[in-house]
Structure formats: C-alpha cells, structure tokens
VEXNUSE-570211 format. One record per atom (N, C-alpha, C, CB): residue number from 1; x, y negated, z; residue in one letter. Coordinates in nm, 2 decimals, decimal comma. Atoms other than C-alpha are relative to their C-alpha. Glycine has a CB too. Layout:
# VEXNUSE-570211
@i:NUM&u:X&v:Y&w:Z&aa:A
...
This chain:
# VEXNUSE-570211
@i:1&u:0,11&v:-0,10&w:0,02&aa:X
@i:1&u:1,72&v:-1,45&w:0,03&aa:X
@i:1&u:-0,09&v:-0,06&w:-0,11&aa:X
@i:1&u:-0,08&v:0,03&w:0,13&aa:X
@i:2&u:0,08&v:0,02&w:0,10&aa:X
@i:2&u:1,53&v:-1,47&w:-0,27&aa:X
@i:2&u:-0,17&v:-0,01&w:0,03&aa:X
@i:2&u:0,03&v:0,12&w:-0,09&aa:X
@i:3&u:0,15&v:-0,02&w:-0,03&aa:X
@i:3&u:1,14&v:-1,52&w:-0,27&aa:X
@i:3&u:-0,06&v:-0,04&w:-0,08&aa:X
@i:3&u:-0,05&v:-0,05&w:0,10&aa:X
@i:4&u:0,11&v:0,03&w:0,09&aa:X
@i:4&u:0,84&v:-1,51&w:-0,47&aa:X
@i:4&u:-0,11&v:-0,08&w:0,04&aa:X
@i:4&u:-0,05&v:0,09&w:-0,03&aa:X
@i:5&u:0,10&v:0,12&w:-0,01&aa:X
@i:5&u:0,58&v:-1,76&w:-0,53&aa:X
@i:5&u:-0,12&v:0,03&w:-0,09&aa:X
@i:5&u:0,07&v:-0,15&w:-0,04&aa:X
@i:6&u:0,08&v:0,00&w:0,11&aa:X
@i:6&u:0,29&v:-1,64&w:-0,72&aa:X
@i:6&u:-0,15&v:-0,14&w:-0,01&aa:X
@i:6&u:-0,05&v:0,17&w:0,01&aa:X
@i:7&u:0,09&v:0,15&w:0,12&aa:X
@i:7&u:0,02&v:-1,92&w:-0,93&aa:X
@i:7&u:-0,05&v:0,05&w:-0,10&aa:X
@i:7&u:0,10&v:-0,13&w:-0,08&aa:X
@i:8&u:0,12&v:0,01&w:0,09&aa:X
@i:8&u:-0,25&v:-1,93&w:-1,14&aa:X
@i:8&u:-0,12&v:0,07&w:0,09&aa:X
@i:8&u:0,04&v:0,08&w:-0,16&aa:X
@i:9&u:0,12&v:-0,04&w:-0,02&aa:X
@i:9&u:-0,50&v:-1,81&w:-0,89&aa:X
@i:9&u:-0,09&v:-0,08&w:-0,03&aa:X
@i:9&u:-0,02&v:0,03&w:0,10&aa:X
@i:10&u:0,05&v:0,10&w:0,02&aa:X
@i:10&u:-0,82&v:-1,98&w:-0,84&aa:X
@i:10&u:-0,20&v:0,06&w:-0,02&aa:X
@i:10&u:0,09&v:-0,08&w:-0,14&aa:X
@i:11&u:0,15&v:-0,06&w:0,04&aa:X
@i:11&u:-1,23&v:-1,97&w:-0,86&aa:X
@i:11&u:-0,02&v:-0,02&w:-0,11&aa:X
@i:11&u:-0,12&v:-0,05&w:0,06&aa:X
@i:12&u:0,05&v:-0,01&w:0,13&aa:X
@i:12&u:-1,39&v:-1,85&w:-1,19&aa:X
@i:12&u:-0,12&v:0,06&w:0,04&aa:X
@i:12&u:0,09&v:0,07&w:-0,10&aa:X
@i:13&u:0,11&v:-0,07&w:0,04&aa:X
@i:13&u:-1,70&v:-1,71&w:-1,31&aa:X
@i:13&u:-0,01&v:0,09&w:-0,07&aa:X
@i:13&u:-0,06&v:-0,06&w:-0,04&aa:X
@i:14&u:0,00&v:-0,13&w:0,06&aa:X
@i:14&u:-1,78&v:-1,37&w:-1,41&aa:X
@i:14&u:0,03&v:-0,01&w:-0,12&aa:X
@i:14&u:-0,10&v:0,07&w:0,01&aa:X
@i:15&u:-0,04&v:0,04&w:0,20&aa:X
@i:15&u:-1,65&v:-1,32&w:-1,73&aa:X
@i:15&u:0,13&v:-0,06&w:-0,02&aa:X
@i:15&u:-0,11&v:-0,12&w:-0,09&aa:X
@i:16&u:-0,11&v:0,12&w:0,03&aa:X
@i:16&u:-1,36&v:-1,57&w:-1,71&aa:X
@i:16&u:0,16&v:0,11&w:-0,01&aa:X
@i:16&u:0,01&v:-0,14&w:0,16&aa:X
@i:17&u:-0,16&v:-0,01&w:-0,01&aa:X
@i:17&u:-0,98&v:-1,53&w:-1,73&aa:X
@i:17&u:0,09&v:-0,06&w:0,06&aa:X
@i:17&u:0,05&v:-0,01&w:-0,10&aa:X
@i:18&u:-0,12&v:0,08&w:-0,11&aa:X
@i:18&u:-0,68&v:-1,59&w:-1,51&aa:X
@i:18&u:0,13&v:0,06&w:-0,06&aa:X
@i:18&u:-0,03&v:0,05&w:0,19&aa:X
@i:19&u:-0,08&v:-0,05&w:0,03&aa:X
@i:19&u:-0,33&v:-1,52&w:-1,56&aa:X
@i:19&u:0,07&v:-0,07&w:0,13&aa:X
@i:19&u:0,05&v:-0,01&w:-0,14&aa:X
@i:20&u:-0,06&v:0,07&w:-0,14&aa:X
@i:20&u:-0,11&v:-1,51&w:-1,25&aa:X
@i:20&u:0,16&v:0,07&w:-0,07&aa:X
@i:20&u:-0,08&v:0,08&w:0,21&aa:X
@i:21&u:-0,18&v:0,00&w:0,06&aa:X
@i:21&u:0,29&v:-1,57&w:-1,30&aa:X
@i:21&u:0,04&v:0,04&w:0,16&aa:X
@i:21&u:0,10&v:-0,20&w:-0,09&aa:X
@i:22&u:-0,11&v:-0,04&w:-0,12&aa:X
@i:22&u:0,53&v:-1,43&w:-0,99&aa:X
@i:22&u:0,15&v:-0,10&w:-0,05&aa:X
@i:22&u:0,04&v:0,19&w:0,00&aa:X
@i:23&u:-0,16&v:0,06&w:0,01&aa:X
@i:23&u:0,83&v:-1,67&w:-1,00&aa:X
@i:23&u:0,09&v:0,00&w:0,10&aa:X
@i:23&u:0,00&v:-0,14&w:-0,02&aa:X
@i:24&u:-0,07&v:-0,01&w:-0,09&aa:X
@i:24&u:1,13&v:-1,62&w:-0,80&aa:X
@i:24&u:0,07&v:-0,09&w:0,03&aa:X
@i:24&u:0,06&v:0,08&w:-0,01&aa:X
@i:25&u:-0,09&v:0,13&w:-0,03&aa:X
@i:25&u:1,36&v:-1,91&w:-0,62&aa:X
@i:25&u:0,10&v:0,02&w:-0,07&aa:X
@i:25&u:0,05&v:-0,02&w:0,14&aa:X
@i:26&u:-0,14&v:-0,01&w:0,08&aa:X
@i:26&u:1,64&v:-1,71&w:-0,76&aa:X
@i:26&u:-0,01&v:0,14&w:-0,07&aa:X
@i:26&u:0,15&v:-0,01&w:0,12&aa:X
@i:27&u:0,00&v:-0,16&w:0,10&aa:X
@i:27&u:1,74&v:-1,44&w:-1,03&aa:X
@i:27&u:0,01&v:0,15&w:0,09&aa:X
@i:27&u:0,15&v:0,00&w:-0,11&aa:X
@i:28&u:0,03&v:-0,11&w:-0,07&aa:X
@i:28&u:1,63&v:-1,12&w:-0,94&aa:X
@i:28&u:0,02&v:0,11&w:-0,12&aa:X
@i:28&u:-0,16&v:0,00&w:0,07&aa:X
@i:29&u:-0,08&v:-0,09&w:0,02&aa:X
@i:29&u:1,87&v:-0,84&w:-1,13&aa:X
@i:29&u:-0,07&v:0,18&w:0,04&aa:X
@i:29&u:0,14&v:-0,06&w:0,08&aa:X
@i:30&u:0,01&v:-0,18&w:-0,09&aa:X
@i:30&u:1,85&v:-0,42&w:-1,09&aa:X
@i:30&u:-0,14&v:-0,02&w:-0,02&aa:X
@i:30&u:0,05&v:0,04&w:0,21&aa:X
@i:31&u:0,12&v:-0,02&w:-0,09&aa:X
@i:31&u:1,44&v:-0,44&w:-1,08&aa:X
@i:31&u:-0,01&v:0,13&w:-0,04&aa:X
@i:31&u:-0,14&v:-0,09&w:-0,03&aa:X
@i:32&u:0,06&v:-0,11&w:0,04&aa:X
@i:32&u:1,33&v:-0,11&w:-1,10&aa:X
@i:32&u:-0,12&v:0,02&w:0,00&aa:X
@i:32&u:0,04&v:0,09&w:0,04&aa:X
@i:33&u:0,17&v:-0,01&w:-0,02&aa:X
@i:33&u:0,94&v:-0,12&w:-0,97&aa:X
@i:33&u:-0,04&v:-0,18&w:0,03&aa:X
@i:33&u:-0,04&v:0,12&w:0,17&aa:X
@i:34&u:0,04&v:0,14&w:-0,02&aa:X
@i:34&u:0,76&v:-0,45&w:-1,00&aa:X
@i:34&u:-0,18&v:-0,03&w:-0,08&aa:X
@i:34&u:0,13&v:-0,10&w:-0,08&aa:X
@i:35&u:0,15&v:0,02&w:0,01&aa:X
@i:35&u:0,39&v:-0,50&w:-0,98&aa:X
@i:35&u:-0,07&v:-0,07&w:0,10&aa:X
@i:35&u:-0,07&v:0,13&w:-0,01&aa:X
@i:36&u:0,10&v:0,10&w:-0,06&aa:X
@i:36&u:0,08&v:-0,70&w:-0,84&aa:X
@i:36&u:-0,10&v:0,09&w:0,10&aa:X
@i:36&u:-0,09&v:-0,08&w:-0,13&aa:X
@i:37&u:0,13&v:-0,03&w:-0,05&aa:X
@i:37&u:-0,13&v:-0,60&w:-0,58&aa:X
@i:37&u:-0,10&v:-0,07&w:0,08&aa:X
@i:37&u:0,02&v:0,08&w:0,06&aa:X
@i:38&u:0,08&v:0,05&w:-0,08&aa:X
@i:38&u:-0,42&v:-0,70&w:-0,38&aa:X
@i:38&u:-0,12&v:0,08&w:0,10&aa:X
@i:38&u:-0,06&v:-0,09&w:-0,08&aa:X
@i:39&u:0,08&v:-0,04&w:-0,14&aa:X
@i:39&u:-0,66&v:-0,69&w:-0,08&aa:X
@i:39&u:-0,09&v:-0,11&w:0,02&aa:X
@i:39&u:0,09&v:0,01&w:0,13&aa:X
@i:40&u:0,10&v:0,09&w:-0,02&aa:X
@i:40&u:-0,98&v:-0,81&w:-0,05&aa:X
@i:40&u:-0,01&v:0,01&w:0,16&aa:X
@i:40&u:-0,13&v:0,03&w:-0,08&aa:X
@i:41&u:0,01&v:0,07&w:-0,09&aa:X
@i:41&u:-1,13&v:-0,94&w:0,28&aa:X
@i:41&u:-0,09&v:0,17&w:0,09&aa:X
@i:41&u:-0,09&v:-0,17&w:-0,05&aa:X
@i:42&u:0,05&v:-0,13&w:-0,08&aa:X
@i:42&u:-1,18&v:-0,60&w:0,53&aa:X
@i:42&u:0,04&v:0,11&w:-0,09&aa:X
@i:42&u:-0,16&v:0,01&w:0,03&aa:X
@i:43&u:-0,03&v:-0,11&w:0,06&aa:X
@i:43&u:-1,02&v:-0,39&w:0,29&aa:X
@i:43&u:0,15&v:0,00&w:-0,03&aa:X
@i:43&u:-0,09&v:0,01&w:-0,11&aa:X
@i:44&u:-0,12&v:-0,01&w:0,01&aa:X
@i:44&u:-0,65&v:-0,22&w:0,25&aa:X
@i:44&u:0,09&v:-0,03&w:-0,11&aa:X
@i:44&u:0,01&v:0,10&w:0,02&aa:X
@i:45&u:-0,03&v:0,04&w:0,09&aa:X
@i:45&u:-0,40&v:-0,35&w:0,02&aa:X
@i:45&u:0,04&v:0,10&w:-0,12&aa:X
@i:45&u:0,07&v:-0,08&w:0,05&aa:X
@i:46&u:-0,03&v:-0,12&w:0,13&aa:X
@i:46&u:-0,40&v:-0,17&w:-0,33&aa:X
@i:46&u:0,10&v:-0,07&w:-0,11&aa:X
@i:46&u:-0,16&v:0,06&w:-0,10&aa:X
@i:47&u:-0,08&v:0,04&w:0,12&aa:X
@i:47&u:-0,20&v:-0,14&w:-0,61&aa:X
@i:47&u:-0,09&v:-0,03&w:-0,11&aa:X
@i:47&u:0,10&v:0,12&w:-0,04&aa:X
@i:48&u:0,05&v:0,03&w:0,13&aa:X
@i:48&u:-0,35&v:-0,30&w:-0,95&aa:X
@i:48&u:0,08&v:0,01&w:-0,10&aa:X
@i:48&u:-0,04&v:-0,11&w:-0,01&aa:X
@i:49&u:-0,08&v:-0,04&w:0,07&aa:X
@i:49&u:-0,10&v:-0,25&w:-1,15&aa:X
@i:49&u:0,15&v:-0,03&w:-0,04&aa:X
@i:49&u:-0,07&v:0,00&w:-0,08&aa:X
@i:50&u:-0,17&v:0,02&w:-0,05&aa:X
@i:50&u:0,29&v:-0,23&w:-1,20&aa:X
@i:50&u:0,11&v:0,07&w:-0,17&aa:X
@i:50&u:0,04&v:0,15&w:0,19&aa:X
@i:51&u:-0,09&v:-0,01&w:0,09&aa:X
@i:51&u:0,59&v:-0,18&w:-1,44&aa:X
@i:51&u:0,10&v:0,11&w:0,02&aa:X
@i:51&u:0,06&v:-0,11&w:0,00&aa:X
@i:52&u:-0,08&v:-0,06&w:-0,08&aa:X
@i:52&u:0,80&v:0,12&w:-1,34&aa:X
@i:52&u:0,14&v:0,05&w:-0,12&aa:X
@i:52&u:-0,10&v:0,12&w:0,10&aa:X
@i:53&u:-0,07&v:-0,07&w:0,12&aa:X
@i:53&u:1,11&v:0,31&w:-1,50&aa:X
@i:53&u:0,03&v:-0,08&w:-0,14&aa:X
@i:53&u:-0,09&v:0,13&w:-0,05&aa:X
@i:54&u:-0,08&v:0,07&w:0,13&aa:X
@i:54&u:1,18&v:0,04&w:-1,77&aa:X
@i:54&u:-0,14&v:-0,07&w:-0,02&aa:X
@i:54&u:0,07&v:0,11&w:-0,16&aa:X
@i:55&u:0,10&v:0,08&w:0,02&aa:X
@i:55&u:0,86&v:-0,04&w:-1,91&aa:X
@i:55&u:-0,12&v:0,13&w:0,03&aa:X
@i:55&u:0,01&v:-0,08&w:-0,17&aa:X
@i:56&u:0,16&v:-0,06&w:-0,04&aa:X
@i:56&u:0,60&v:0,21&w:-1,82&aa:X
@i:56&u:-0,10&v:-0,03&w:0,07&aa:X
@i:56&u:-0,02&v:0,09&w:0,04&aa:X
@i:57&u:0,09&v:0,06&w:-0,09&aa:X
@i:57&u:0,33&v:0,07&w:-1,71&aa:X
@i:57&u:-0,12&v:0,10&w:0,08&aa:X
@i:57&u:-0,07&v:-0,13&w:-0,08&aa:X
@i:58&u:0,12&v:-0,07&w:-0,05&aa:X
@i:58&u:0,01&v:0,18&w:-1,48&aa:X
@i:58&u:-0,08&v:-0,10&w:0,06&aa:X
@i:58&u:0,02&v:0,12&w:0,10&aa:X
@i:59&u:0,14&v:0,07&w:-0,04&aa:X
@i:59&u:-0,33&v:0,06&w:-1,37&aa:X
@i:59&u:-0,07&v:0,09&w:0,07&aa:X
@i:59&u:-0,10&v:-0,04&w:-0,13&aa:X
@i:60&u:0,05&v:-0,09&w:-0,08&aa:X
@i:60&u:-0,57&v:0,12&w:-1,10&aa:X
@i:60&u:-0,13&v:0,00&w:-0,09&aa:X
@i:60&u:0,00&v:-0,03&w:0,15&aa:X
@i:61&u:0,11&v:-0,03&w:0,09&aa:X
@i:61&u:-0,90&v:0,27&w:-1,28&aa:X
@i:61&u:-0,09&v:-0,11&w:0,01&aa:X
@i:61&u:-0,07&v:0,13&w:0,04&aa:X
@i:62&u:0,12&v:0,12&w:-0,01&aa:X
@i:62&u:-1,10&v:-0,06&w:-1,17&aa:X
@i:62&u:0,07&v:-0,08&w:-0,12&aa:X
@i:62&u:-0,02&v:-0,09&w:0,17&aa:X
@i:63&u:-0,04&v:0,15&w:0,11&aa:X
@i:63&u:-0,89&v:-0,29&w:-1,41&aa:X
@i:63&u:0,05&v:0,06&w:-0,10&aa:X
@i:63&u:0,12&v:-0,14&w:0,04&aa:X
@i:64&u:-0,12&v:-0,08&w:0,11&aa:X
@i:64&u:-0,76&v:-0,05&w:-1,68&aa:X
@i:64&u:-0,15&v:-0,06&w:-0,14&aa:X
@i:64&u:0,04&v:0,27&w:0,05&aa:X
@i:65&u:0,08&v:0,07&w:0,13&aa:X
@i:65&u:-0,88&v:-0,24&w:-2,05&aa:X
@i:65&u:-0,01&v:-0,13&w:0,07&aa:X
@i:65&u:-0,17&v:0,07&w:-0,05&aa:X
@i:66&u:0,02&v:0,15&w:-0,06&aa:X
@i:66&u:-0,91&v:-0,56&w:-1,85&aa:X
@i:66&u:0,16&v:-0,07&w:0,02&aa:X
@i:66&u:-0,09&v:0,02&w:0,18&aa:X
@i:67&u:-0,14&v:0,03&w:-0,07&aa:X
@i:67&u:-0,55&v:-0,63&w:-1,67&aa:X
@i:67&u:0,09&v:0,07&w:-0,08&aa:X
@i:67&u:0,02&v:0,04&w:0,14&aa:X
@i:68&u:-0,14&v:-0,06&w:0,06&aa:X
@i:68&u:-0,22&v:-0,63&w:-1,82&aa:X
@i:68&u:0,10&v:-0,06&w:0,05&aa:X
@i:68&u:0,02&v:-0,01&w:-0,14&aa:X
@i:69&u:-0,13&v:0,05&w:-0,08&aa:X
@i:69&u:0,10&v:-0,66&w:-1,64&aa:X
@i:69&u:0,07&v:0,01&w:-0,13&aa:X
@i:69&u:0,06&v:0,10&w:0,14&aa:X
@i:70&u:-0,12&v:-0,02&w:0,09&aa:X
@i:70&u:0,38&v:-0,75&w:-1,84&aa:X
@i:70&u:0,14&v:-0,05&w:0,08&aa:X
@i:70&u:-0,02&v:-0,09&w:-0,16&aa:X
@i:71&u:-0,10&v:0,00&w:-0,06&aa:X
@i:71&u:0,72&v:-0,82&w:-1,77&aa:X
@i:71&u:0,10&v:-0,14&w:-0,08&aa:X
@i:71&u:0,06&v:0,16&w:-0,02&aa:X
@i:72&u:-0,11&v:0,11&w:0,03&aa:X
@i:72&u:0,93&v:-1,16&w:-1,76&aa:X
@i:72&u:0,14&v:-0,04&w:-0,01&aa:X
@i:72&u:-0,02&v:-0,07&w:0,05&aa:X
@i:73&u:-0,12&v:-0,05&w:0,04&aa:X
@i:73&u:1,27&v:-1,24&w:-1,74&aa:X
@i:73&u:0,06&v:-0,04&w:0,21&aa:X
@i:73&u:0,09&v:-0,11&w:-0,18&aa:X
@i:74&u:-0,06&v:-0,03&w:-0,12&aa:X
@i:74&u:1,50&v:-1,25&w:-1,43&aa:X
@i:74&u:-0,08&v:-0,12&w:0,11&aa:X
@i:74&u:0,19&v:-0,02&w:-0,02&aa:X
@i:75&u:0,03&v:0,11&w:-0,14&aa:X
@i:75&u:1,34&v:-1,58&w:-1,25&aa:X
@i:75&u:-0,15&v:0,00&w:0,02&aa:X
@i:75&u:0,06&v:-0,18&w:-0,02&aa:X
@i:76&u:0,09&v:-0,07&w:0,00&aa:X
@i:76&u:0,99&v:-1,48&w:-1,34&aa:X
@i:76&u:-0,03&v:0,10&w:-0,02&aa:X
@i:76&u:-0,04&v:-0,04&w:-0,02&aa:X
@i:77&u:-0,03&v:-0,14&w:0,02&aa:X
@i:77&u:1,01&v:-1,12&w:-1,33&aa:X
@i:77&u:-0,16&v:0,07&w:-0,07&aa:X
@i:77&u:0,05&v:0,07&w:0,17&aa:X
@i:78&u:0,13&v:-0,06&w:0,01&aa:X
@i:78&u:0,65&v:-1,05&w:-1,37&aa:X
@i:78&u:-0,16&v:-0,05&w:-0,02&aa:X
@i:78&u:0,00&v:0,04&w:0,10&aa:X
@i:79&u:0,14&v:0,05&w:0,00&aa:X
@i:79&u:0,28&v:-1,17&w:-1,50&aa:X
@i:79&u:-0,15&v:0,07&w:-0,01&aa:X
@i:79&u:0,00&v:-0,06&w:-0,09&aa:X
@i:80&u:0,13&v:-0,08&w:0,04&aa:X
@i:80&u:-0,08&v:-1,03&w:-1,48&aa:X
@i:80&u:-0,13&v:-0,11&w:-0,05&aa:X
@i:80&u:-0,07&v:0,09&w:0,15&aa:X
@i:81&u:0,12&v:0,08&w:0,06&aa:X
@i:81&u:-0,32&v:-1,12&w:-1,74&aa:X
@i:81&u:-0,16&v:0,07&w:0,05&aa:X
@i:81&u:0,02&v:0,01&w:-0,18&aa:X
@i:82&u:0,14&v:-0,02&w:-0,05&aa:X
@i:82&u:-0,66&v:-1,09&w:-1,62&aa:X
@i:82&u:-0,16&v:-0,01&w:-0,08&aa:X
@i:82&u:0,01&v:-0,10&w:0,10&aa:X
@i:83&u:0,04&v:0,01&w:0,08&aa:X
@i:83&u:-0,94&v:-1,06&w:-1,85&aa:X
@i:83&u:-0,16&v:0,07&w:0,06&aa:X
@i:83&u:0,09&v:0,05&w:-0,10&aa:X
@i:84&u:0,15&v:-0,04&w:-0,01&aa:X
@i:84&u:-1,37&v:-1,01&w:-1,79&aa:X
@i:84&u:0,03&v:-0,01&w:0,13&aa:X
@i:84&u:-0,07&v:0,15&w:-0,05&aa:X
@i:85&u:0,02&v:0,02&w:-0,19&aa:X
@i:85&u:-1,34&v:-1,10&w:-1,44&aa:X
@i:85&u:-0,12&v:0,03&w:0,09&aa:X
@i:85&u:0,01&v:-0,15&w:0,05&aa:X
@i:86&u:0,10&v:-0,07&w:-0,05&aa:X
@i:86&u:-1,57&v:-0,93&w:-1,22&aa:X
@i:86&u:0,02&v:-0,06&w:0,16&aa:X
@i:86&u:0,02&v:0,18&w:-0,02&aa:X
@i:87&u:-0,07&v:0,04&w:-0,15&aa:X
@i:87&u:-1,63&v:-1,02&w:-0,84&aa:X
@i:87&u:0,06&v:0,01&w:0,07&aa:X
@i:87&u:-0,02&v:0,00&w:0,06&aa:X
@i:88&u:-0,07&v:-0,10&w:-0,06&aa:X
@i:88&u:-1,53&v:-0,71&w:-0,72&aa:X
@i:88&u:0,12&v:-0,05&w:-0,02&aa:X
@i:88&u:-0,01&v:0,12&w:-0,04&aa:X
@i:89&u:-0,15&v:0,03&w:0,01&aa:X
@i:89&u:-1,21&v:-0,84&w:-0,85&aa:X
@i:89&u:0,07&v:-0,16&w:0,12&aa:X
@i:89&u:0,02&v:-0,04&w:-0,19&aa:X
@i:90&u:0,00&v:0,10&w:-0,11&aa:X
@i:90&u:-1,22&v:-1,11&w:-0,55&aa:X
@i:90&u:0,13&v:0,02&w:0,09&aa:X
@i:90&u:-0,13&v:0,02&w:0,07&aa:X
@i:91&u:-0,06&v:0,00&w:-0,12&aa:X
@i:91&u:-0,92&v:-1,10&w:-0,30&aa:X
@i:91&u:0,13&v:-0,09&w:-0,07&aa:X
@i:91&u:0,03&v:0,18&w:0,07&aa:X
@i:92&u:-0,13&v:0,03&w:0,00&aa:X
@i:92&u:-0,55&v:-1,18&w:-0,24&aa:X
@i:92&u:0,06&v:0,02&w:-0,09&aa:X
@i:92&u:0,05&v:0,04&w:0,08&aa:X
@i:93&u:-0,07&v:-0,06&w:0,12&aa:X
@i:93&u:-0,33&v:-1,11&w:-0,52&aa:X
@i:93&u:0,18&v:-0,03&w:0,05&aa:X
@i:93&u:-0,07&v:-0,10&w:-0,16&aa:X
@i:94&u:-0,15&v:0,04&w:-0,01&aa:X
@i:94&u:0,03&v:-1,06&w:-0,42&aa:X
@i:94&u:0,10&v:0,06&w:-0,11&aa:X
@i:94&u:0,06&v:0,05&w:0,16&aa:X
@i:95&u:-0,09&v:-0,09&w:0,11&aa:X
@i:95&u:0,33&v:-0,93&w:-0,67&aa:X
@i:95&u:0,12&v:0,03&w:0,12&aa:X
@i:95&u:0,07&v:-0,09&w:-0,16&aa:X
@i:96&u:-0,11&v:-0,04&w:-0,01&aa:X
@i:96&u:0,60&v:-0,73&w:-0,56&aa:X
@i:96&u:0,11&v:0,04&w:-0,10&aa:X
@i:96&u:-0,03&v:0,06&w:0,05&aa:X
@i:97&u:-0,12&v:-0,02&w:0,06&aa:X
@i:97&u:0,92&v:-0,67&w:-0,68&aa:X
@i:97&u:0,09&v:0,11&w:0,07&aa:X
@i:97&u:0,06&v:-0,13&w:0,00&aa:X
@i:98&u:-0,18&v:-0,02&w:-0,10&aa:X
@i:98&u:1,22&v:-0,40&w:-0,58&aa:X
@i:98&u:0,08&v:0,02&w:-0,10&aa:X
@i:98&u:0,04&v:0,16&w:0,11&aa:X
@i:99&u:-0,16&v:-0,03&w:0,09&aa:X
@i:99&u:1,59&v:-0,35&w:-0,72&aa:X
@i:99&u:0,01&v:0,10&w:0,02&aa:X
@i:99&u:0,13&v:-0,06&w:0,03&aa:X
@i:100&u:-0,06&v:-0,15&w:-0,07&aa:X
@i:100&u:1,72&v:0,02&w:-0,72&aa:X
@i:100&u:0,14&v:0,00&w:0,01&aa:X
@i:100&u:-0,02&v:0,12&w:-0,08&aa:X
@i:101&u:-0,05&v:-0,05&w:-0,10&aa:X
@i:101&u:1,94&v:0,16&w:-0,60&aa:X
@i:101&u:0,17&v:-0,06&w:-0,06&aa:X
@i:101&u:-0,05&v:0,18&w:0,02&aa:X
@i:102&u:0,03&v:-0,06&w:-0,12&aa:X
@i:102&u:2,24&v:0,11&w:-0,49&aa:X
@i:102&u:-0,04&v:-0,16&w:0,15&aa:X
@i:102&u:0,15&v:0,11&w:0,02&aa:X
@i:103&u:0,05&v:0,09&w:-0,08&aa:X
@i:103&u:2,10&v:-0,11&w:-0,17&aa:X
@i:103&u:-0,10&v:-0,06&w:-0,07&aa:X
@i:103&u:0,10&v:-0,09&w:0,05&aa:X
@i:104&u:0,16&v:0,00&w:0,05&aa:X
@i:104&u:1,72&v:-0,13&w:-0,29&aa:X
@i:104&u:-0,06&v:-0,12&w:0,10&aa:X
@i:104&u:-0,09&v:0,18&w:0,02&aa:X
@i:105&u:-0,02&v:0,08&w:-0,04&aa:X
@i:105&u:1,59&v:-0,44&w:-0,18&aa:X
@i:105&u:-0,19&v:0,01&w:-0,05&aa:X
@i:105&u:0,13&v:-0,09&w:-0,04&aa:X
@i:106&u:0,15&v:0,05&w:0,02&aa:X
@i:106&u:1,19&v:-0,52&w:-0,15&aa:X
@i:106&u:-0,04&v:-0,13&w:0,01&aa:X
@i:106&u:-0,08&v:0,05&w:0,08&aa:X
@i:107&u:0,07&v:0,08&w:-0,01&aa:X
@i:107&u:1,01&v:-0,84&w:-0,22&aa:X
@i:107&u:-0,14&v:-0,01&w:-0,04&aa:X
@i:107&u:0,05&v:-0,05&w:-0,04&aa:X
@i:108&u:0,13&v:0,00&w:-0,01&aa:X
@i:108&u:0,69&v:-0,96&w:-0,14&aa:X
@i:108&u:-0,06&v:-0,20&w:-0,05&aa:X
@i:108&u:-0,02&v:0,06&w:0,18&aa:X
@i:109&u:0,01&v:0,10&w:0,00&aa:X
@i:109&u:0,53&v:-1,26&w:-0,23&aa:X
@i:109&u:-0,16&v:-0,06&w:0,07&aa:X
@i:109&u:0,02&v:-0,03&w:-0,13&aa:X
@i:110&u:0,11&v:0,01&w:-0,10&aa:X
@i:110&u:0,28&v:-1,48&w:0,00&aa:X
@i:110&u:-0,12&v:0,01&w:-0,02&aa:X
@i:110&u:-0,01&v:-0,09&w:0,06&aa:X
@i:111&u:0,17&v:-0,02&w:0,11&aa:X
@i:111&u:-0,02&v:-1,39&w:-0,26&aa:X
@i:111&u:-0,07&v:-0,17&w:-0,01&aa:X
@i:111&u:-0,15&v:0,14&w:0,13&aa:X
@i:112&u:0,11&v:0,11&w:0,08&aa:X
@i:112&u:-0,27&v:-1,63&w:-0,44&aa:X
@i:112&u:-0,16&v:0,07&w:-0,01&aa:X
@i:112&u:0,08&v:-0,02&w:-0,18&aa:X
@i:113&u:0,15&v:-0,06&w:-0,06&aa:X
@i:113&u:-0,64&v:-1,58&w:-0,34&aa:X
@i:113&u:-0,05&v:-0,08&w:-0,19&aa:X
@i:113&u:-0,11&v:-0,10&w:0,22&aa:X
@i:114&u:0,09&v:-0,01&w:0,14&aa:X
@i:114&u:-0,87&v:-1,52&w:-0,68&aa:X
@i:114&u:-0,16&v:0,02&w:0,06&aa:X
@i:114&u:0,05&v:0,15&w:-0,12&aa:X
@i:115&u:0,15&v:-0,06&w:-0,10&aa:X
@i:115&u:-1,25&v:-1,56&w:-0,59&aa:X
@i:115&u:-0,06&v:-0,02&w:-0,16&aa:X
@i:115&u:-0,10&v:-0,12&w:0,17&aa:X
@i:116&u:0,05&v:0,02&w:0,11&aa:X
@i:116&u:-1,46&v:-1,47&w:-0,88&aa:X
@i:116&u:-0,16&v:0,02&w:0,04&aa:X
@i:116&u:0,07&v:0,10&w:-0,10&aa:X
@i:117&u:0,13&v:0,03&w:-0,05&aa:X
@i:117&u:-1,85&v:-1,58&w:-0,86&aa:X
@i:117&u:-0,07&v:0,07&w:-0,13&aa:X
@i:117&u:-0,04&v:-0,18&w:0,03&aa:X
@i:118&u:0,05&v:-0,07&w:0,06&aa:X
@i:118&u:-2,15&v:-1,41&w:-0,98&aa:X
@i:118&u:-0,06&v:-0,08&w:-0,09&aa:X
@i:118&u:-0,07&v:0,08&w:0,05&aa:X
C-alpha cells in the first residue's frame, strides 16, 4: 500500500512562506483528484486547494492569490506553495491523492502542522 508523507511544515511569522511537498513511498499512476487540505484545532477539515480533471486547479476563497498547488511527478504527486502567511492559516495540513476509475483508490497523508504567529 502506498503512502504519503507530507514536509516542509513548520512555525513562521506572518508574512512568511512555506512550501509543503506530498511524497509517496511508491509511484502513484491514474491520479485524477489530488489536493491539500487542512483543519485547524476545533474546526472541520477543508479543502485549500486541489488539481482536478488534468490540470484545473481550485482554491478555497481564504488562500486564492496566496496558495498554489501544482503538480509533481508520479512519487511526489503534489506541492503547495504558500505565500503571505496569515495565522488564520494555522492548522494541520494533509494532501490527498485518488486514482480513477477503474478501482479508484484514496490516499491520505498523516498531515504536517503549520503554526503561523502574529
């Protein structure tokens, strides 16, 4: 079974920059949806933004001009650059990954905590 490992979290200061990489143990083929989300501390996990249909991307309205997902190759499928860091932007940060179809397959990775100070 394949699994993700995401890196580059970490404490910064408002304003700063982070880039977090998703690397997989093993090549991950088929993706069809693959994006980053997170969850701060008492709150539900959201989508931040993702790759869908080839390359189309989307953002949630809090990081749109700030965050940019792009797309790596089969053993790191996936990176978010992170840019004006705000506190709000504080929590868990996990990436997902699925393959389509056929036998569609979801991965999760055990997230990377981002604490950003005022």
């Amino acid at each position: 079974q394949v699994q993700l490992v995401e890196s580059g979290g970490g404490l910064v200061q408002a304003g700063a920059s982070l880039r977090l990489s998703c690397e997989a143990s093993g090549s991950i083929f088929n993706i069809d949806f693959m994006g980053w989300y997170r969850q701060a501390p008492g709150k539900q996990r959201e989508l931040v933004a993702a790759i869908v249909s080839g390359d189309t991307t989307t953002y949630a309205n809090s990081v749109k001009g700030r965050f940019t997902i792009s797309r790596g190759n089969a053993n790191v499928p996936v990176y978010l650059q992170m840019n004006s860091l705000k506190p709000e932007d504080t929590a868990v940060y996990y990436c997902f990954v699925r393959t389509g179809l056929p036998g569609s397959i979801d991965y999760w990775g055990q997230g990377t905590q981002v604490t950003v100070s005022s």
